[in-house]
N, C-alpha and C positions, 0 to 999 in steps of 0.2 A: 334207592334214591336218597334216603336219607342219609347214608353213608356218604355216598357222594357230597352231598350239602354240606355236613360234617366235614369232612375232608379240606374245602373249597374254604371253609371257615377260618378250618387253622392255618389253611395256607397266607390267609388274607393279615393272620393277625401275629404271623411268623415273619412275614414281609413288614408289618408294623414294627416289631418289633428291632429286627435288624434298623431299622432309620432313625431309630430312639439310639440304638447303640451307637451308629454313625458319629448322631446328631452329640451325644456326649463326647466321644472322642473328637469332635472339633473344638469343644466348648475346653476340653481337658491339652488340647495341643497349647503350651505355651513356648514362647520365641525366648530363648535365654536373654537375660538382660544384656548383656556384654554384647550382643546383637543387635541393640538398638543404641539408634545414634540419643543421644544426650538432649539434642535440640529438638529434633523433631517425634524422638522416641518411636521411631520407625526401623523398619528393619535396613541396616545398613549394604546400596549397592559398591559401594568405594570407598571404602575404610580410610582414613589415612591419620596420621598423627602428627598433635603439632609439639614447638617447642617443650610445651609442659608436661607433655607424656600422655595428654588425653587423646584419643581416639573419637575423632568423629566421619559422618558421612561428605564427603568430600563437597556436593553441590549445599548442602546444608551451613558449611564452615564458610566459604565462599561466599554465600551471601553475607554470612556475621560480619566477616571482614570488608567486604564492599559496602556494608552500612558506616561503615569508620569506626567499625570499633576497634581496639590495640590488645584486647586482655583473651583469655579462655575461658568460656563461660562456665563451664564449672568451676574450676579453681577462680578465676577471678584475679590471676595474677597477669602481670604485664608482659605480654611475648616478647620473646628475646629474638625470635625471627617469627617470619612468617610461612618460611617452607612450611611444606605437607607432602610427610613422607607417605606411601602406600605401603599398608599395612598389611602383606601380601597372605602372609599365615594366618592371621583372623578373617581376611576375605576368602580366603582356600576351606575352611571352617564353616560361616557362613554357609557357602554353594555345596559342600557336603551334607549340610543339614537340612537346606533346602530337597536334596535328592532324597533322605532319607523320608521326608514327608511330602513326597511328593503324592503319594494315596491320598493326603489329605487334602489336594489342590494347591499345594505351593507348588511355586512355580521356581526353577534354580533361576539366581540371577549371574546375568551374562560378565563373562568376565569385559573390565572395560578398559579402556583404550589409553593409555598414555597422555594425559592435553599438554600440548604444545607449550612449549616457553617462549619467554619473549627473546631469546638469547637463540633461538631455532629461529623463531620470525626475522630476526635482526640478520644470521646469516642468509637465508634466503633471499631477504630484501636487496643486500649487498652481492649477490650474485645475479638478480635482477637486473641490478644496475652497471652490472660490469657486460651483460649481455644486450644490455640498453647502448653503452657505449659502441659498439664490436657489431651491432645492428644482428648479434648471434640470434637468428629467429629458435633455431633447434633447444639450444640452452634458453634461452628466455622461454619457452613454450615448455620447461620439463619443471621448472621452477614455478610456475604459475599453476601448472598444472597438480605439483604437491602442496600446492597452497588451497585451490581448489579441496582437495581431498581432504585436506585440514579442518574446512571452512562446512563439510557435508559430515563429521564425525561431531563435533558439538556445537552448542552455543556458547560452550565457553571459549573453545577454542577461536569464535568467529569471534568473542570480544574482546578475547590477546591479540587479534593480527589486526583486528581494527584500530586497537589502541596505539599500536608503534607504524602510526603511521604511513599503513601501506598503502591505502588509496592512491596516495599523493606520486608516489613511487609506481603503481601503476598507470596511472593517468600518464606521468612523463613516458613512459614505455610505451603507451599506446599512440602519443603524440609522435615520438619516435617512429615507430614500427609505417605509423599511417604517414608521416611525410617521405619515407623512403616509396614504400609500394603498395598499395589495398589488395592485390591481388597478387604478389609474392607473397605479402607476411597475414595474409585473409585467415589462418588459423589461429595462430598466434593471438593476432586482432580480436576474434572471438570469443578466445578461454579471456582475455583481460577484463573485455564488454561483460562476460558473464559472471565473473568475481567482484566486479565492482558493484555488481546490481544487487549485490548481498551488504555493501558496505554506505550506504546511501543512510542521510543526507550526508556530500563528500566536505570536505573543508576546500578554504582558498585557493590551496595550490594545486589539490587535486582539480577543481573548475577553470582553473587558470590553462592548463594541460587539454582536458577533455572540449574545451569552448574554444580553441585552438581553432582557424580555419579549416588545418589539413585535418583534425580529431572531427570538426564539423564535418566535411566533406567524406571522412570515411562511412560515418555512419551512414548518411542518407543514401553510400552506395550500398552497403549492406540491406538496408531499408527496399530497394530497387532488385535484387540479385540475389540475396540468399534466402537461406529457410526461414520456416514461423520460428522458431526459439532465437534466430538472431535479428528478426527485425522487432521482435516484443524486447528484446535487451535496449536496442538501438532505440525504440523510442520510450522506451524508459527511463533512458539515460539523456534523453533530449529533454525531454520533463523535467525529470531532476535538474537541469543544467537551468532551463528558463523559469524554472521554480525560484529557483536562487538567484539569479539576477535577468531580468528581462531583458538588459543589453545584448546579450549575446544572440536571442533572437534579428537581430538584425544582420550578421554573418550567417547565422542558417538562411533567411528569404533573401540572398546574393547569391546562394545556390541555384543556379537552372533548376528549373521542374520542381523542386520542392515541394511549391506553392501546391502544384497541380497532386500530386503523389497524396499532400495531406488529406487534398479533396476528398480524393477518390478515395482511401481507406476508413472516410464516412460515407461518401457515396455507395460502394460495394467494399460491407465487411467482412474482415479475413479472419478477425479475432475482435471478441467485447477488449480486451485490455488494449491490444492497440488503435483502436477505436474511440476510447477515453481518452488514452493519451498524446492521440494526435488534436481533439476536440483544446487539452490543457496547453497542449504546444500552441497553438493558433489563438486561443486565447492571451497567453505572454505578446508573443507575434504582435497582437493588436495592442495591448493596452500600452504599451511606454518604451515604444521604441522611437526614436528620431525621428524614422521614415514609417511611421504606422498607417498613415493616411497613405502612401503608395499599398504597402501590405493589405490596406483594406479595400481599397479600390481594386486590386487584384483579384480577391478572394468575393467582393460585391459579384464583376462582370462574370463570375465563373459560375453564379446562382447558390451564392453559400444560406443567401436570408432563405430562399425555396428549400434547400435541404435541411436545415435547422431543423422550421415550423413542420417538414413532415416527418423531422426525428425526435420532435417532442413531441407530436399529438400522443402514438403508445408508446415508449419508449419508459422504461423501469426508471426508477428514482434516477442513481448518478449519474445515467446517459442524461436524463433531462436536464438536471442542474446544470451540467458543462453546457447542454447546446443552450442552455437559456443565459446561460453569461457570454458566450460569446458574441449571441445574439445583439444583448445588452453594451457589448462595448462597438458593436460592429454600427450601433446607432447613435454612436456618441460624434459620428459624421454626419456630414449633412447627406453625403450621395445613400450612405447606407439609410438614413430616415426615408429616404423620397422610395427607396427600392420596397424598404417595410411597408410604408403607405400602399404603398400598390399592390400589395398581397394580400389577396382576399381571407387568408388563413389568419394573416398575423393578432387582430385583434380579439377575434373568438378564443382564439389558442391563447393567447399570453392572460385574458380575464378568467380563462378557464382554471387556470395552472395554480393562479391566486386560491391559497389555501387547503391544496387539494395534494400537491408534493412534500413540500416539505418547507422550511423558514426559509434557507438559503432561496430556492427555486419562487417563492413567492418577493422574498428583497430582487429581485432581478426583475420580472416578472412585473411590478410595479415599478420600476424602477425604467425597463423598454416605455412601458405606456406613458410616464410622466415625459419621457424623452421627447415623443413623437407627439406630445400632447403641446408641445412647444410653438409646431410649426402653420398647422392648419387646423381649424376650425371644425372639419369634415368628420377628423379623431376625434374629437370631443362626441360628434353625436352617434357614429359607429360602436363606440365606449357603451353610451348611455344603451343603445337598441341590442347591445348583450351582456346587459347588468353588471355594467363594473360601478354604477355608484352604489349598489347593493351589498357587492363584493369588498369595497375598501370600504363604505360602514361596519360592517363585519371585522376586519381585519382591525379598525381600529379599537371596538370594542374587546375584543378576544388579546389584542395585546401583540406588538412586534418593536422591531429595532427602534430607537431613534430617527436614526436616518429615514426607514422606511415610512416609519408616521408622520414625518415631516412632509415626505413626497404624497403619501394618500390621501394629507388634510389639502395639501395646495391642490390636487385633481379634483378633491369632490369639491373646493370653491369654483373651479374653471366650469366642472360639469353641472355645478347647481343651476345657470339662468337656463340651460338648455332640457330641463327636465320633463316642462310640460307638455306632455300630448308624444314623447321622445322614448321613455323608458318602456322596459321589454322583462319586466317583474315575471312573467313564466320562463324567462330563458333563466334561470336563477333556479337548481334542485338545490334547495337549503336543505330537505329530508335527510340525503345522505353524506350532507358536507359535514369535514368533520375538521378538527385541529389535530394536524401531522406533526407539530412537532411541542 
């Protein structure tokens, strides 16, 4: 027995030992200098060397240079160019030294990818547009498609094709492709929708192309007919469009069904993202267009204020925010006030929301209630019997926008004669209320 125990000892303190030895030869492993870039003194994945002869790691130098500087930071002399050669013998080097200590948990680093020039972007673009002409779906779809491929190997690559241009040149392409046919050029159409939704927010001419009637009307057949990954592009790309100018919301709601389509994709969701972004589309839709008061009365008689208030009662932060602005601008009519008045949800819910989401969801939030506090008298005492003068006391003392303080001092003057015998001071849990933002 005592053998045994013996035994079992040295074993313990032989195993000790070997982890000491380990633990040394990690501590004894050094990365040769000429292996680390200059800048970040890291071991270099992409070697490459500029005018001056120095050797740095490629994503490292990149940034030096996109900060605006002209010189090499070591030397400190003025580049004569900016190429960056790859330094293929020193990275060959590298990834052999990596294997050799690989026992040690290095890991080889992967050899990397060529990034695209702008002088490759520039051809491609230009044969885009000669298959844009020629309505060549086969060639326009093989060009889009190594652009794509382009655009999935880096982020630098995705900020050289962004840079020369391309949006604008896609957008014309998908204008093209969509006035001729949606369901001849329906692939083509879709590798273009899915590249550009990497290059967002687009410039002028790109929005000019995509805001297009026939670019409108493709989408929302894509939207109607194809798969999830193409209708989250398509209203992604509706977004972005009425993000940047609300007019062009008014050629989307000249589309049949539209209106109805946005509904329903809050009615019965298919995906959280196109779900927000149908909430952001309807939202433009409403607030500054020509015809918004048509748009809003459509979206009133279809029960938009009903579906809102019972997608904000549980509904995660930025679901709420969206349906609580829409909400907000859906009452900046009169038919939509009279519709809120008459839902028994809308004023528990919107006193509720004050303080409890977030800044944004509370300026809206106060913002419905001053609306509808406008018209009848009835709101004012609804208000008071579930503690909104508690609520905007609160809100003013803890601190919020201009605007919004402006609106909670005018309510609590309207709410003040009606207070006596009126307030509902237990519908107020102050215990767990807290400040969201």
């Amino acid at each position: 027995m005592f053998n045994w125990r013996r035994r079992k000892t040295t074993g313990r303190h032989g195993e000790k030992r070997r982890q000491q030895q380990q633990q040394q030869q990690h501590k004894e492993l050094e990365i040769p200098r000429h292996f680390l870039c200059p800048i970040t003194l890291d071991l270099m994945k992409d070697p490459v060397t500029l005018s001056s002869g120095i050797t740095y790691d490629r994503e490292s130098i990149e940034t030096w240079l996109e900060d605006g500087n002209f010189t090499c930071p070591v030397t400190n002399q003025l580049l004569r160019s900016f190429d960056q050669i790859p330094n293929h013998s020193l990275r060959k080097m590298i990834q052999d030294w990596c294997v050799e200590n690989g026992k040690y948990g290095v890991e080889r680093i992967p050899t990397p990818r060529i990034p695209v020039t702008s002088e490759e972007v520039s051809e491609i673009l230009f044969a885009i547009m000669d298959s844009n002409r020629r309505l060549d779906q086969c060639g326009c779809l093989d060009s889009v498609q190594k652009i794509k491929k382009w655009c999935m190997e880096s982020e630098r690559n995705r900020r050289c094709i962004t840079a020369n241009e391309t949006a604008g040149v896609l957008a014309a392409a998908f204008d093209a492709f969509a006035c001729d046919s949606f369901e001849r050029n329906a692939n083509v159409l879709e590798e273009i929708l899915c590249v550009l939704n990497w290059m967002f927010p687009l410039d002028g001419e790109a929005l000019e192309h995509l805001g297009s009637q026939s670019s409108l009307r493709c989408m929302v057949w894509f939207l109607k007919c194809r798969d999830l990954s193409v209708k989250q592009n398509s209203m992604a790309a509706l977004k972005e469009l009425l993000s940047c100018d609300q007019q062009y919301g008014e050629g989307l709601a000249a589309i049949d069904g539209v209106n109805e389509m946005l509904f329903n994709f809050i009615k019965d969701p298919i995906s959280p993202s196109i779900t927000k972004a149908s909430l952001m589309v309807i939202f433009h839709m409403v607030s500054s267009c020509s015809s918004s008061e048509k748009i809003k009365s459509e979206f009133l008689d279809m029960g938009l204020v009903s579906l809102l208030l019972e997608t904000i009662v549980e509904s995660e932060r930025s679901l709420c925010e969206r349906a609580l602005g829409v909400l907000d601008k859906l009452c900046d009519s009169k038919q939509g006030r009279e519709v809120a008045y008459n839902n028994a949800l809308a004023m528990p819910v919107l006193v509720k929301k004050i303080l409890r989401v977030s800044e944004l969801a509370t300026e809206y939030s106060v913002s419905t209630i001053w609306k509808l506090s406008k018209d009848e008298e009835r709101v004012l005492i609804e208000a008071l019997q579930v503690g909104a003068f508690q609520k905007l006391l609160l809100l003013i003392q803890v601190g919020c926008g201009d605007e919004t303080k402006e609106k909670a001092t005018e309510l609590l003057k309207l709410l003040n004669p009606y207070r006596a015998g009126l307030e509902c001071i237990d519908s107020v849990d102050f215990k767990s209320l807290k400040r969201s933002f």
